[in-house]
C-alpha positions as CSV (number, residue, x, y, z in Angstrom):
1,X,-18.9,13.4,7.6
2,X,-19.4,10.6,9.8
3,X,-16.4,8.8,11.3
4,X,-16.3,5.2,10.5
5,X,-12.7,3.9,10.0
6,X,-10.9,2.3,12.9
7,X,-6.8,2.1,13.9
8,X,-7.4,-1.3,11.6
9,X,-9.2,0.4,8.5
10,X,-6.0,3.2,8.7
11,X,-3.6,0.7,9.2
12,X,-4.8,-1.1,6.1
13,X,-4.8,1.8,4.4
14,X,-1.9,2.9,4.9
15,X,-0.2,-0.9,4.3
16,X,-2.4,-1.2,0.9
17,X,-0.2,2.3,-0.1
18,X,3.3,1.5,0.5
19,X,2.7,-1.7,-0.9
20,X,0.7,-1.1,-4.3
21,X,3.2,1.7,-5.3
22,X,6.4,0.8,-3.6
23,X,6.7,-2.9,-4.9
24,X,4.9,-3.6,-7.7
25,X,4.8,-1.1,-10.1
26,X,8.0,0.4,-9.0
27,X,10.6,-1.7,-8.7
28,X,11.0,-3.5,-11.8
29,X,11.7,0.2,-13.1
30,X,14.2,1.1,-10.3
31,X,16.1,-2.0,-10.4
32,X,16.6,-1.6,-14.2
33,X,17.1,1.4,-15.1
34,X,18.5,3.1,-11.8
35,X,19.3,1.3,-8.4
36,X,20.9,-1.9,-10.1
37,X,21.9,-4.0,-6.7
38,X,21.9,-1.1,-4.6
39,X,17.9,-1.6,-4.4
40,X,18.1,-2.6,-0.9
41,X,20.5,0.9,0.1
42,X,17.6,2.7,-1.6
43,X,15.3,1.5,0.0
44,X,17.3,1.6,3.2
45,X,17.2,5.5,2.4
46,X,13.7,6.1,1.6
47,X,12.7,3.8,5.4
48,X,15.2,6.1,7.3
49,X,13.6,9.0,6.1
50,X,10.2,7.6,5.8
51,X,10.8,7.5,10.0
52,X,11.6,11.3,10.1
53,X,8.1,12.1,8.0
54,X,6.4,9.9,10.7
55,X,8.0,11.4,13.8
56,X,6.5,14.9,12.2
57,X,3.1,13.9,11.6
58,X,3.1,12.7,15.3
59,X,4.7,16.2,16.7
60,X,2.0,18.0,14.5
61,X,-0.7,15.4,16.3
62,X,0.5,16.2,19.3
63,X,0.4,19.7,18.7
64,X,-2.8,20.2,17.4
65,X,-5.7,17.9,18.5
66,X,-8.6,17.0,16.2
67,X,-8.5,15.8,12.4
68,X,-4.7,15.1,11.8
69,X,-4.1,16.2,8.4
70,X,-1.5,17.8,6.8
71,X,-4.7,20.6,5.9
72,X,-5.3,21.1,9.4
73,X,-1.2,21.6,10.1
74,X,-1.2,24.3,7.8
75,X,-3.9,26.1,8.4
76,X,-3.1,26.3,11.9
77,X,0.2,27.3,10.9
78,X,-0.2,29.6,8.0
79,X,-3.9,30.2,7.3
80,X,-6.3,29.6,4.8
81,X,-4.6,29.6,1.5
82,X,-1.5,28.0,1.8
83,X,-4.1,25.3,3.7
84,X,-6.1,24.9,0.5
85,X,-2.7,25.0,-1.8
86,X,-1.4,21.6,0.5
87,X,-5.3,20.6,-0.4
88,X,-5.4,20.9,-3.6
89,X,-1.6,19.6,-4.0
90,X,-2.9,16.2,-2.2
91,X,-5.8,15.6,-4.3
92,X,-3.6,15.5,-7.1
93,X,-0.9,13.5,-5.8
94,X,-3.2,10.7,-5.0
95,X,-4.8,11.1,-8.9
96,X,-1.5,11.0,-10.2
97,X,-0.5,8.1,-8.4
98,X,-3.6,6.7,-9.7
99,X,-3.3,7.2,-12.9
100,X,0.4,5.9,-12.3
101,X,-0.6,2.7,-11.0
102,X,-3.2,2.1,-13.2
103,X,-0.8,2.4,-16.2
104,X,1.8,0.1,-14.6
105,X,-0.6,-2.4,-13.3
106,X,-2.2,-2.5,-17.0
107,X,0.8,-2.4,-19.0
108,X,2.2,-5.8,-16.5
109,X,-1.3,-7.1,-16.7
110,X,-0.7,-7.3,-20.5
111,X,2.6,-7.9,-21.4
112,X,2.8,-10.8,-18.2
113,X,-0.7,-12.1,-18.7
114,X,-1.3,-11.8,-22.4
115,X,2.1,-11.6,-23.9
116,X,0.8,-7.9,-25.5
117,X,-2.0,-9.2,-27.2
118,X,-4.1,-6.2,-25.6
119,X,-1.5,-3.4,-26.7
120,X,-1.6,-4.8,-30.0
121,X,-5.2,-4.9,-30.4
122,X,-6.0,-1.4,-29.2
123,X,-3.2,-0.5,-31.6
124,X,-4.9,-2.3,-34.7
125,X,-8.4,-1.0,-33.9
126,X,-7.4,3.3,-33.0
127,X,-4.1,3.5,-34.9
128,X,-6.1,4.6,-38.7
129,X,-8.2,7.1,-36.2
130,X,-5.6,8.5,-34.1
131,X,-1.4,9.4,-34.5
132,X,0.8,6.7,-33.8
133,X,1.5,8.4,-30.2
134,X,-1.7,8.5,-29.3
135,X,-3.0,5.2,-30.5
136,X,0.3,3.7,-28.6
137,X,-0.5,4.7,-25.3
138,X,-4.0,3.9,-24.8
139,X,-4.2,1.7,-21.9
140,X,-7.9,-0.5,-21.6
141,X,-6.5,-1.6,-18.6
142,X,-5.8,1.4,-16.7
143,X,-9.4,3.1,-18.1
144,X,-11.5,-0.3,-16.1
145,X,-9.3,0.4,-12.9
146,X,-9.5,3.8,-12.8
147,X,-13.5,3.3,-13.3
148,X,-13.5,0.8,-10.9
149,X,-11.8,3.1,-8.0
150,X,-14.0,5.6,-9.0
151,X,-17.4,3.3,-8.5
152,X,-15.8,2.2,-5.1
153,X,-15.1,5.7,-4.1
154,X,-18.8,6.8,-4.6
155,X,-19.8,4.1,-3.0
156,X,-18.2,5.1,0.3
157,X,-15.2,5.2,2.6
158,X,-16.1,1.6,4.1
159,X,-16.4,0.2,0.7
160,X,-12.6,1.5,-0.2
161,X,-11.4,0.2,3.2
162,X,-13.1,-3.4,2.3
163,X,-11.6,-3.2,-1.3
164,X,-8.1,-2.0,-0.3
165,X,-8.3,-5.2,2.8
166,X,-8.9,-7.6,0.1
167,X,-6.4,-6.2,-2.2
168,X,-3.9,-5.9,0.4
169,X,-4.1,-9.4,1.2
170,X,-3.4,-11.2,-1.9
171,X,-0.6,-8.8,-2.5
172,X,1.2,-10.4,0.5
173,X,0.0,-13.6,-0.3
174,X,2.0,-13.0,-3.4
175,X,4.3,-11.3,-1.9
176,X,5.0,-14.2,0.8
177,X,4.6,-16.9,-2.0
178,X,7.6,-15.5,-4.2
């Protein structure tokens, strides 16, 4: 594979992560249902240890030059399967959070945007062809996002770096704006 992302592109990337998962789609779940007004302890919490994970990933740089990935780290360490386990366990962290995301961001989308007029019409058009359960979680939203990152992935790296910049940018603006 050929190397095209800069200290920029990874910054981004990383940014595009914490903010996407951490703020939007989280929080209005934390601060109801768990963290109350000790949201800003928690998160207090998760930024002090946050700076523990980093300080290990830059030991394990150190330590082994090369592609710095938590692969490489184990593989070095343990060998070959424990390598692909970590592997395998990333891929479907990061589909998980996807599918996570995509959920949240369609289920705000809808009940913000069109005051559940897209829940309700998904529910009147698959409820006679599927159960209740079923019919109630079907999410149009999440299925065009999830497509989307999917088109943008096969695209190529650059394309997700450009998409994720853009993306990134307005959710500051927002961010910034509230």
């Amino acid at each position: 594979l050929k190397k095209c992302l800069n200290l920029f592109d990874l910054t981004v990337q990383g940014l595009s992560h914490m903010v996407g998962a951490g703020i939007f789609v989280l929080t209005p779940g934390v601060i109801a249902l768990i963290a109350g007004p000790g949201l800003v302890f928690s998160y207090l919490i998760a930024a002090f240890v946050m700076v523990f994970t980093v300080f290990s990933y830059m030991d394990l740089g150190a330590r082994y030059k090369g592609i710095g990935n938590a692969y490489t780290y184990v593989y070095s360490t343990f060998g070959e399967l424990p390598a692909v386990l970590i592997a395998t366990f990333y891929v479907l962290e990061v589909l998980i959070t996807l599918a996570f995301l995509s959920v949240g961001f369609g289920t705000n989308f809808d009940r913000f945007l069109l005051n559940g007029w897209l829940r309700n019409t998904t529910l009147q058009y698959t409820e006679p062809f599927l159960p209740h359960y079923m019919a109630d979680n079907i999410n149009p939203v999440a299925i065009i996002l999830i497509t989307i990152c999917c088109i943008i992935n096969c695209i190529g790296v650059k394309s997700v770096v450009v998409f994720n910049s853009v993306a990134l940018f307005y959710a500051l603006a927002s961010l910034i704006m509230v």
